[in-house]
C-alpha positions in Angstrom: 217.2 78.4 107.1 214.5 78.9 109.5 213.6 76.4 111.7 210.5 76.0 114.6 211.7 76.6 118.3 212.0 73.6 120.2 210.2 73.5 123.8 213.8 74.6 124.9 217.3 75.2 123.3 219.8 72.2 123.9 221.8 74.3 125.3 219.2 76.0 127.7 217.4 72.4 128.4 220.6 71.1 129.2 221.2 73.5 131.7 217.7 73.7 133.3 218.2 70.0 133.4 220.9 69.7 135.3 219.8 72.7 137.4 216.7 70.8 138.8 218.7 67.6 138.9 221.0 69.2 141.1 218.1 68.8 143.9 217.8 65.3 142.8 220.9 64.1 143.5 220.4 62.1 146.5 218.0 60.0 145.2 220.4 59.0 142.5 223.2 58.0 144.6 221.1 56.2 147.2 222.0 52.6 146.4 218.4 51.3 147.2 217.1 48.5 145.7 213.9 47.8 144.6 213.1 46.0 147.6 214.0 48.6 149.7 212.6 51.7 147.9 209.2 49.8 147.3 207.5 52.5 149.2 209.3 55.4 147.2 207.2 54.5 143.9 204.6 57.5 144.2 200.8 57.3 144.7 198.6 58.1 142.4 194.6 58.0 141.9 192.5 55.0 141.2 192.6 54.7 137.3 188.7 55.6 135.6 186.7 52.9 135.5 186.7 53.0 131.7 190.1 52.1 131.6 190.2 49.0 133.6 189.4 46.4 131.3 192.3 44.7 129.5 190.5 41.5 128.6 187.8 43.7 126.1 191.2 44.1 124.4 192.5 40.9 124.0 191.3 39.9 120.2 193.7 43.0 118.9 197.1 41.0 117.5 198.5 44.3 115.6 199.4 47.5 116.9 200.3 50.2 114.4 202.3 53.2 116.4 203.2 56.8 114.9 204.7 59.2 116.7 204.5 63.0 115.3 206.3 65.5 116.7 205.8 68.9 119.0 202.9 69.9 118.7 200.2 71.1 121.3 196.7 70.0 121.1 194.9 73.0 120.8 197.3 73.1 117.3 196.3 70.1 116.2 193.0 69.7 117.2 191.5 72.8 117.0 189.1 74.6 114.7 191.8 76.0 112.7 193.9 72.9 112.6 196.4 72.7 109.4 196.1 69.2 109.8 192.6 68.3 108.5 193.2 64.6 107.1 194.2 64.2 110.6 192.0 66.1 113.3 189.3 65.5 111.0 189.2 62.4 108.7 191.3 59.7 111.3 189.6 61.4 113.7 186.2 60.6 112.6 187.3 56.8 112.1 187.7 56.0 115.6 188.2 57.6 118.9 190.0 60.6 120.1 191.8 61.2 123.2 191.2 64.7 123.9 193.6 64.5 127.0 196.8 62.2 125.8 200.3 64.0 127.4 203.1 63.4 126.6 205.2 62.6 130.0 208.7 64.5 129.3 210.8 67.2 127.1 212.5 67.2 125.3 212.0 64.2 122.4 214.1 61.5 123.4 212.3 60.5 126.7 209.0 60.4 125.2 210.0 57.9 123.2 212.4 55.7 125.8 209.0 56.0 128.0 206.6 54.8 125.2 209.4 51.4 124.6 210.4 50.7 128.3 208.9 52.7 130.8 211.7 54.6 132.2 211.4 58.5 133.7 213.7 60.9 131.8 217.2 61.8 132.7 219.2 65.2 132.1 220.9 64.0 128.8 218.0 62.5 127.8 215.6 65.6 128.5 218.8 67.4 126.4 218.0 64.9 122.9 221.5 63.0 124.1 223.7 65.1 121.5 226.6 62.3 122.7 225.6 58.7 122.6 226.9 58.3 126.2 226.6 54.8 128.1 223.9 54.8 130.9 225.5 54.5 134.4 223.9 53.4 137.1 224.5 54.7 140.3 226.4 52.6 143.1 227.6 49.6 142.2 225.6 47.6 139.9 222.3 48.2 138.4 220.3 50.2 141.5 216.2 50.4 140.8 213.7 52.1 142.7 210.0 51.5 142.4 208.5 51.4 139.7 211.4 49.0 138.3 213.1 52.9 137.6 217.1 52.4 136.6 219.0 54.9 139.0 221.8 56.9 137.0 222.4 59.0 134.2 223.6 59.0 130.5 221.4 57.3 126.6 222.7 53.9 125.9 220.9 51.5 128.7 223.0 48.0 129.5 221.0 45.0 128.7 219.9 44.3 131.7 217.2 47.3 131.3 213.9 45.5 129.8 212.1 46.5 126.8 208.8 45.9 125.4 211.3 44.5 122.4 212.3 42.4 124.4 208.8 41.1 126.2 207.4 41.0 122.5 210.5 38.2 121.8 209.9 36.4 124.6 206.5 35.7 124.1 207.0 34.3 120.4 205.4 37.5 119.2 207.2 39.8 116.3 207.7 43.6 116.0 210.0 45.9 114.2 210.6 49.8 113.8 210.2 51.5 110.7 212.5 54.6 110.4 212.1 57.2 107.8 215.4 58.1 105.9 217.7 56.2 107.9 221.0 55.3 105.6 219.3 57.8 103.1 222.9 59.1 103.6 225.5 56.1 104.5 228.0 58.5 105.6 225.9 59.6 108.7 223.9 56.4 109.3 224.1 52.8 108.8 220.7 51.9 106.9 219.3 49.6 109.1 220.1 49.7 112.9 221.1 53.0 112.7 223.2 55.0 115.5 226.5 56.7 116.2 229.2 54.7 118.2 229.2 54.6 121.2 230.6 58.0 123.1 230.7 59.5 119.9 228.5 63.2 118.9 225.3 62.3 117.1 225.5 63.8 114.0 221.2 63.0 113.1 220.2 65.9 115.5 219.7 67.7 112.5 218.3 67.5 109.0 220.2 67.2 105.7 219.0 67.9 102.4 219.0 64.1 101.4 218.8 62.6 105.1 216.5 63.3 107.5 216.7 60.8 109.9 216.8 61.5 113.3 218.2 58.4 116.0 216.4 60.5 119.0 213.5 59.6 117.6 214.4 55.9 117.6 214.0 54.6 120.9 214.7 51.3 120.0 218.8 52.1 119.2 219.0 53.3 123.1 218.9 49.6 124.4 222.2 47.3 124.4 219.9 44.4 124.4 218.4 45.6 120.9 221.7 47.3 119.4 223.8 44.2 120.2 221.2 42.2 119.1 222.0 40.5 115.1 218.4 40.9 114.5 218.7 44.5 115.2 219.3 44.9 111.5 216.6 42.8 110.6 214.2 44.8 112.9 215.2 48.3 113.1 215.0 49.2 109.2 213.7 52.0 106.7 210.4 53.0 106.1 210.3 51.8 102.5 210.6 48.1 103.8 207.0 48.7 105.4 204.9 48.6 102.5 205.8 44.9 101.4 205.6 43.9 105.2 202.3 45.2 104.8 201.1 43.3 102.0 200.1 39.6 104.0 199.6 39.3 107.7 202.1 36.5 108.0 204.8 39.6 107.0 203.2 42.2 109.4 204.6 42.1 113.1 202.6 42.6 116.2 204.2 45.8 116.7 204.5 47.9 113.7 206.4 51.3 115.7 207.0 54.3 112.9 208.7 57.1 112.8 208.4 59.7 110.1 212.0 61.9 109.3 212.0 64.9 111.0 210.0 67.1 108.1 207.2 64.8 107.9 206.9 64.2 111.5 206.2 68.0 111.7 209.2 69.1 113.3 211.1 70.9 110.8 209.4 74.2 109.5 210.5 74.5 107.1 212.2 71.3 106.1 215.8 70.8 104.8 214.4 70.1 101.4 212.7 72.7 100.8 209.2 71.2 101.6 207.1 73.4 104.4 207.2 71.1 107.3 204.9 71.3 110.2 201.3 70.0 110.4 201.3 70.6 107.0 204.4 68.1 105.6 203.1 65.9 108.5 198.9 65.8 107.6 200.5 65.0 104.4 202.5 61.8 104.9 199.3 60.8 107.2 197.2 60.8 104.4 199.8 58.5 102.3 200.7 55.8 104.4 197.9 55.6 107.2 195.4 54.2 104.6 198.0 51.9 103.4 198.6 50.7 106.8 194.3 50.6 107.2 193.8 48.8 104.3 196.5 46.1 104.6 195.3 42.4 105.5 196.6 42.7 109.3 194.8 45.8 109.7 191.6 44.5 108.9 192.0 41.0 110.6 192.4 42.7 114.1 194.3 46.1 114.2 194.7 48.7 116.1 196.0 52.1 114.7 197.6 54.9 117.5 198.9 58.5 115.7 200.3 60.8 118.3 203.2 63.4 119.4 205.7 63.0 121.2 205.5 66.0 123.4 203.9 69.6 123.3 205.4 72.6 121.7 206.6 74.4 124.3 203.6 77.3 123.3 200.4 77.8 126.1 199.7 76.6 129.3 199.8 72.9 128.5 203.0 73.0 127.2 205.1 71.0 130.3 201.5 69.7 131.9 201.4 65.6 133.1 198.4 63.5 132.8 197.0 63.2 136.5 199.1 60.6 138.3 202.6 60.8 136.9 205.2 60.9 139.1 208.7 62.4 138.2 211.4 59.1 137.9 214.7 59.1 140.7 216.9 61.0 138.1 214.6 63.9 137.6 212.3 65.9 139.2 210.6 67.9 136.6 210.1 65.3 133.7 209.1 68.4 131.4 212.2 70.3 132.4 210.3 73.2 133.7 207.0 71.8 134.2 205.7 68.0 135.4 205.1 66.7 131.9 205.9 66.9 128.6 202.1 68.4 127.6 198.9 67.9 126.1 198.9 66.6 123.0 196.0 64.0 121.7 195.9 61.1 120.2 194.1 59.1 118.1 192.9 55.5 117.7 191.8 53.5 115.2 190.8 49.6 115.5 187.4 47.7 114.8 187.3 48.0 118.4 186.4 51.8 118.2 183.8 53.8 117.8 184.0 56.1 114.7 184.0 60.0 115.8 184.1 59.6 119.7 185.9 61.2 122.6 187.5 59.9 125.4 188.6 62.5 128.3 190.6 59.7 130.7 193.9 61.6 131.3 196.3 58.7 129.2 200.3 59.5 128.6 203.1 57.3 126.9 203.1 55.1 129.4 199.2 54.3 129.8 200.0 53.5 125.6 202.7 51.1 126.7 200.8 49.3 129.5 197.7 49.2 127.0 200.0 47.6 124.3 201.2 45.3 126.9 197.6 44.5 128.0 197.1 43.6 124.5 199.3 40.7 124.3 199.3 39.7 127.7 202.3 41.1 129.5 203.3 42.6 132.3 203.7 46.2 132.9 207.7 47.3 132.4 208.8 50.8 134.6 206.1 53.4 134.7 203.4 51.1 132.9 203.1 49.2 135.9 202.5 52.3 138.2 199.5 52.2 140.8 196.2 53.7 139.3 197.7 54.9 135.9 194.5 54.6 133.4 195.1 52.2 130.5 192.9 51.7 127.5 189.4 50.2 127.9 185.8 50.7 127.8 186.3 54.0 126.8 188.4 53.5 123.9 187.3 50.0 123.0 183.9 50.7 123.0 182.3 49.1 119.4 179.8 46.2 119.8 
């Protein structure tokens, strides 16, 4: 079977990873603490003006979150985009973000950065093909501005904060919905799914009746989720979604999807024989956004965000960061062999947009993070919380 080229092999991104890491070495073993580094978290330029306003956010109570995968902007959003319900009809509801990166390759980090904040390390940047532990460096759990965890390795202890974990604290509700998970019960549990602990993940590539993927479940990276009981209340299948949808007492506050890996676009073609790509992925799109659109939550004050995960690997965006990221202690080159994980757009949808606009303020996963924190009135977690990084406003809320 044919399948699309990732931005890099596992085997090659593994050993480019670890290759630039090499330099970074020192900064991983250097026992600071957070006190003490405060002056390593990078600078970075004043954030636009248009994204300074969190308080034009605040009547937004449900965030919706898909995350497609590896594509490249000009793909997507371009004249001859195979993804017309998409770059077209969503589009024209609300607002598009013409310059959205994603802030790491490969997958995995995208995601960890879109749930907690944290800069990519080598197994990370290489999908984590074995569900290692995170260990920090030194003795104990070493930070460095902004609130980065020094080390290496997947699984973070619970002592590394989520937006989970703010969300619970504040007496607000979310869950993850993942498609195909436990479609197959002898690779994954059904709800909660992940491999033990040290052991080979065996969802790093497609079946014919499960394609499930746990890299593209951020949430089953975090001790403080997966040794959680509600983690199997809250980390379930994609079928489960449509009769959360149906009131608003039943929705969460954070709704956070993930299509398998044909109809997020990355297989082409897909283990079942479907085509995959844009095409497989424009698609489900134009199934379940207007179910999520049309559901009572939606409507009462909801906010819709469809984006990728990272860039192709194809073109001169393909490793490019939004202005202002900086690279986190464990890795110098967040995009392996560039300073980002490219540009890939996004778009939003929410009675607080403007139907067919543009905005060109340079977001990434973690301006959507900080933006979703903004929303409910919490504070920024790792990256989020860096110095002049532009988070939604004006520019994106802009109805009247």
């Amino acid at each position: 079977m044919t399948r699309r080229s990732r931005p890099l092999s596992l085997a090659a991104s593994l050993a480019a990873v670890l290759a630039v890491a090499g330099g970074a070495g020192a900064c991983g073993s250097s026992g600071r603490s957070a006190q003490s580094a405060a002056s390593a978290g990078a600078s970075a330029p004043s954030a636009p003006s248009a994204s300074s306003s969190a308080s034009a956010a605040a009547p937004t109570r449900h965030v919706f979150v898909i995350n497609l995968e590896n594509k490249g902007y000009a793909t997507t959003f371009g004249a001859a985009s195979p993804a017309p319900y998409l770059s077209r009809t969503l589009r024209g509801q609300g607002v598009l973000l013409e310059r959205y990166h994603g802030t790491a390759h490969n997958s995995l980090p995208n995601y960890l950065a879109q749930l907690s904040g944290q800069g990519p390390n080598p197994q990370q940047q290489a999908d984590c093909p074995v569900f290692t532990p995170f260990v920090g460096a030194g003795s104990g759990a070493t930070t460095v501005a902004p609130q980065q965890y020094v080390g290496s390795g997947c699984v973070y202890p619970a002592s590394v904060p989520t937006l989970a974990g703010q969300l619970t604290g504040g007496g607000l509700t979310w869950k993850a919905y993942l498609e195909d998970m436990g479609a197959d019960p002898a690779r994954e549990a059904a709800t909660c799914g992940h491999p033990a602990l040290g052991a080979p993940d065996g969802t790093q590539r497609a079946s014919s009746k499960d394609s499930y993927a746990t890299k593209h479940n951020p949430f089953v990276y975090f001790r403080s989720i997966t040794d959680s009981p509600t983690c199997t209340r809250q980390v379930v299948p994609l079928a489960r979604l449509t009769q959360d949808l149906a009131t608003t007492a039943a929705t969460p506050n954070l709704t956070y999807i993930t299509p398998n890996l044909c109809h997020d676009g990355h297989d082409t073609p897909c283990a079942d024989g479907e085509p995959g790509g844009l095409t497989s992925a424009d698609a489900w799109l134009r199934t379940w956004a207007p179910r999520i659109l049309a559901s009572p939550a939606y409507r009462q004050d909801g906010m819709l965000v469809v984006t990728f995960d990272e860039s192709d690997g194809q073109g001169p965006d393909a490793a490019t960061a939004s202005a202002g990221e900086a690279p986190g202690p464990n890795s110098p080159k967040p995009g392996i062999v560039g300073p980002g994980g490219g540009r890939v757009g996004a778009v939003v949808v929410s009675p607080r947009t403007s139907p067919g606009t543009t905005s060109s303020v340079g977001y990434n996963h973690y301006s959507l993070l900080a933006s979703i924190e903004d929303l409910f009135g919490l504070p920024h977690l790792g990256f989020a919380g860096q110095a002049g990084l532009p988070r939604f406003g004006s520019d994106v809320y802009s109805a009247r």
